[in-house]
C-alpha positions, -999 to 999 in steps of 0.1 A, spaced: 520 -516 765 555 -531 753 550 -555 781 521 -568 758 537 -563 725 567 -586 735 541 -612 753 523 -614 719 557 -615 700 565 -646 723 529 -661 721 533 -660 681 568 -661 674 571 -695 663 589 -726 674 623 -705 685 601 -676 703 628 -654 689 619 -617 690 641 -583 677 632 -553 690 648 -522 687 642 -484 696 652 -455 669 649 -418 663 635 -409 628 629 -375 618 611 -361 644 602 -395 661 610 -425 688 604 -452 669 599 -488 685 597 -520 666 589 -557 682 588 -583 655 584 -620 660 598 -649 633 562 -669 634 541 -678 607 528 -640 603 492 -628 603 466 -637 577 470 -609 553 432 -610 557 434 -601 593 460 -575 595 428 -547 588 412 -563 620 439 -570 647 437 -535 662 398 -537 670 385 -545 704 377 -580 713 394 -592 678 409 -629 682 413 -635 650 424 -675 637 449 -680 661 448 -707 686 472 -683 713 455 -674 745 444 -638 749 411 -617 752 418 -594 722 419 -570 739 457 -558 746 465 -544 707 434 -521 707 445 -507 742 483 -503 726 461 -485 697 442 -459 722 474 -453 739 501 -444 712 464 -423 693 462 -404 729 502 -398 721 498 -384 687 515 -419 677 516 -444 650 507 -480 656 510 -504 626 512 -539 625 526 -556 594 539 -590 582 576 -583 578 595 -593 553 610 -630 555 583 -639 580 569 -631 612 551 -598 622 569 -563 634 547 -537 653 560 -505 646 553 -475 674 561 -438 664 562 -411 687 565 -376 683 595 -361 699 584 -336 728 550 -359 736 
């Protein structure tokens, strides 16, 4: 799963590929965030990028397939998955776990 968060981060991080990532506890979470410095997702999109098969405007290989599977797998967790456009540019992927899953 992060192995394809921080592929996708590289695919769509812009010209510099830069990508943060970082790994918290909040409240009664692990909390992981990947974000990229690319041009963002269509705020359009964003509703869509989690669904199976959903390629979306972007010219980046992939089957569309890898963010849906992320989905199932921090949902079978008790997680939170969200995908935003982050402030300044580029997209962050946030992952919340509960402690003691």
């Amino acid at each position: 799963m992060f192995c394809n968060l921080l592929d996708n981060a590289a695919k769509h991080g812009g010209s510099g590929k830069r990508i943060a990532a970082s790994v918290a506890l909040e409240n009664e979470y692990e909390v992981v965030r990947v974000r990229d410095f690319g041009p963002g997702i269509p705020e359009a999109e964003l509703p869509y990028v989690k669904q199976k098969f959903y390629k979306g405007s972007s010219k980046a290989r992939g089957s569309g397939i890898g963010l849906a599977v992320c989905n199932e797998i921090v949902t079978l967790h008790s997680g939170k998955f969200d995908i935003a456009n982050a402030q300044g540019g580029g997209t962050v992927v946030t992952i919340s776990l509960p402690i003691g899953n």
